[in-house]
N, C-alpha and C positions, 0 to 999 in steps of 0.2 A: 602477453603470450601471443605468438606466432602464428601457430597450429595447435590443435586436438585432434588427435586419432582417437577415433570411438572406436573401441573393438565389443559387440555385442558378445554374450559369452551363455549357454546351457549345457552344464554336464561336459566339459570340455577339461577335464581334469590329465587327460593324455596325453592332451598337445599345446594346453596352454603357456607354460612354463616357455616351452622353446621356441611359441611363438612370439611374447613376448619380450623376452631376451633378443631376438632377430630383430624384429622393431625396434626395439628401443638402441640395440648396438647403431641400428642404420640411422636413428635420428641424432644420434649422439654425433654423428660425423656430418651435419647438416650444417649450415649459418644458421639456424633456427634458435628459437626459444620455444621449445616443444614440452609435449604434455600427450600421455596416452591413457584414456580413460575407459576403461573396464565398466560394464553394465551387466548386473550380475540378473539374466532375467530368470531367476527361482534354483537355480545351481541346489541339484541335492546331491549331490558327490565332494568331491575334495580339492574342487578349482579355487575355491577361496582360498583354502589352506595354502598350495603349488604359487599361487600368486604371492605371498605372503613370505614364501620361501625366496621371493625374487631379491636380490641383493640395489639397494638402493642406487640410483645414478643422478649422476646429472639433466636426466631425461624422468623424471617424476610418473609414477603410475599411479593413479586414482581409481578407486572403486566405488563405485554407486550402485544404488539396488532399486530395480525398476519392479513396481507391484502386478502391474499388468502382463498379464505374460502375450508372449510375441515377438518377432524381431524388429518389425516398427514398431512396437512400443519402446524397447529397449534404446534405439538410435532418438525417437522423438524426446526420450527424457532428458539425454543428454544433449542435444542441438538446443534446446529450449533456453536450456543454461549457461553455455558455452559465455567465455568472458576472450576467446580468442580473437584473431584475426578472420581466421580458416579454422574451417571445422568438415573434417569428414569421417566415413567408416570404413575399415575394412572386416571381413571373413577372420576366424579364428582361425583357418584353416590355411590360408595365405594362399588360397590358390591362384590370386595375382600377385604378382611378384612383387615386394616392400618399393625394389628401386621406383616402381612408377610413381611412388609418391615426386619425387625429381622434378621431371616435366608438366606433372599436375600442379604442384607446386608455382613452375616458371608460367602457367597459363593463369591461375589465380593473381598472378603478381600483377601480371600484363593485363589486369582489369575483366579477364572470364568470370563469370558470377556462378558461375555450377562446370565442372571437368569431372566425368564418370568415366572408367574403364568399359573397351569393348570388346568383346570378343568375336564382332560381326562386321569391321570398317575396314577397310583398306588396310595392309600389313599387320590385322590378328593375326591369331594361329592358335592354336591346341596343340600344346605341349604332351597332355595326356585327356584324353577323348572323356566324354561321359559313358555310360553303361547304353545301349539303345532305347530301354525302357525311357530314362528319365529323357534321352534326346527327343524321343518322339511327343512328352508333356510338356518339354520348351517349343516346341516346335507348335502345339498347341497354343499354349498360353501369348506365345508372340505374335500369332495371328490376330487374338482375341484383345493382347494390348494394343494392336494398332488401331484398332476401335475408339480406344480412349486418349493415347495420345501418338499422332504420327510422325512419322520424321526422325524417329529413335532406330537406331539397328541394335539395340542391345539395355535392354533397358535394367533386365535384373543382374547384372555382374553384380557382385558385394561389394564396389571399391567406388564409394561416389563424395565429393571434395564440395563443400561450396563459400563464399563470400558467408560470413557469419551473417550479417543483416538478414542475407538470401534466406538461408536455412535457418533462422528464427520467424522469417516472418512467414513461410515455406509450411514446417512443420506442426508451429501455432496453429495453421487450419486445417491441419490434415487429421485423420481420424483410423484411416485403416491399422492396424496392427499386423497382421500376416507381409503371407508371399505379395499381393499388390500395393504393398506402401510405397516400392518405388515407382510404379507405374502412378501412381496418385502425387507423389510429389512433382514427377517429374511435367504431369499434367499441368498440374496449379504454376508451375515455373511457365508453361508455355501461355496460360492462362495471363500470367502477370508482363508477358513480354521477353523474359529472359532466356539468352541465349544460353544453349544446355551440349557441351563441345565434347566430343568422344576421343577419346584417346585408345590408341591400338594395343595391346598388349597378348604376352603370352601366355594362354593359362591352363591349370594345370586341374585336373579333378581328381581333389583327394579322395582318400576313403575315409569312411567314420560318420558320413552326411548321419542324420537323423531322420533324413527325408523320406515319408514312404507318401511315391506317386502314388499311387492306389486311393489312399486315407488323404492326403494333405496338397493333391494337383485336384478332385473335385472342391477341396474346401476353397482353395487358389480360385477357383476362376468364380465359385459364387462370390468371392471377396471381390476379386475384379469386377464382377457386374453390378455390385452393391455402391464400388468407386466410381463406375460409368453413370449410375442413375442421379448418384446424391451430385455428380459435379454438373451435371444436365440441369438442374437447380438452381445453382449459383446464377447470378445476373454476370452478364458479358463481359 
């Protein structure tokens, strides 16, 4: 195997189908030997069933069910396991565009050990903006990641790629489960030496988030400071 696309998935029963089908039509048309793996973290609606309804390809979907609920839990189950090349995740929601897998792809080949999506470097952009509420609680939290790990312009985009080695030996010792897993991985990478390469893209901010800043941007940053203290720990 090639690649693994992990798509984490909760209650996602209205845009699954189409998301998947987009994915998998764009891998099909890859040189790849691909694989897209579904992690179903506690889905009580009818995503399993919509998945199920997917018409099989050359491009295989896998579904696995992660106990702990979370969106790092959900990507840690399946990094852990991965029998790929490469292994990364995207958003159900695709608010990064599929094709970036392309040039993530061509940076993993050329020996990058971790290629994340930005929406903060050189030639991003915002296709469709976020709401101001939730702008001014990234605006927040990226202050507050730079504390843990610096040198990132965009750490939480949902689209992040790595060397399978990387991302097994990576998410083995990570622990967060919430919004800071990727600031926690991405630490432990800088931790280990590994360079962590941003790629620019366009993106888009769907509707349907689950997110309510209010409830789940104070849960975010106690998790981030929970990630700052325990890696404060770690020896050098």
């Amino acid at each position: 195997m090639d690649l693994e696309v992990v798509v984490p998935v909760y209650n996602e029963e209205a845009r699954i189908a189409e998301t998947l089908e987009a994915l998998v039509a764009y891998l099909e048309r890859q040189p790849l030997h691909s694989c897209v793996v579904v992690v179903d973290n506690g889905c009580a609606d009818r995503t399993l069933d919509r998945i199920d309804e997917i018409a099989t390809t050359r491009v295989p979907i896998r579904v696995i069910a992660c106990a702990n609920k979370g969106k790092g839990a959900a990507i840690r189950r399946a990094m852990v396991s991965t029998r790929a090349r490469w292994i990364g995740f995207c958003d159900a929601d695709l608010a990064t565009p599929i094709e970036t897998i392309g040039p993530v792809v061509e940076l993993l080949a050329a020996g990058h050990p971790i290629v994340i999506a930005s929406r903060r470097v050189a030639g991003a952009s915002y296709v469709t903006a976020q709401p101001v509420v939730r702008r001014l609680g990234g605006m927040v939290f990226r202050s507050l990641a730079g504390l843990v790990v610096d040198g990132i312009a965009d750490t939480q985009c949902g689209f992040k790629f790595f060397d399978a080695d990387a991302a097994k030996a990576l998410f083995a010792r990570s622990e967060a489960s919430g919004f800071a897993f990727d600031v926690e991985i991405l630490a432990l990478a800088r931790r280990d030496g590994l360079t962590i390469t941003e790629v620019p893209v366009a993106w888009t901010d769907i509707d349907g988030s689950s997110l309510n800043p209010f409830v789940d941007g104070p849960r975010a940053v106690r998790e981030l400071m929970n990630v700052r203290s325990r890696l404060a720990t770690l020896p050098a």
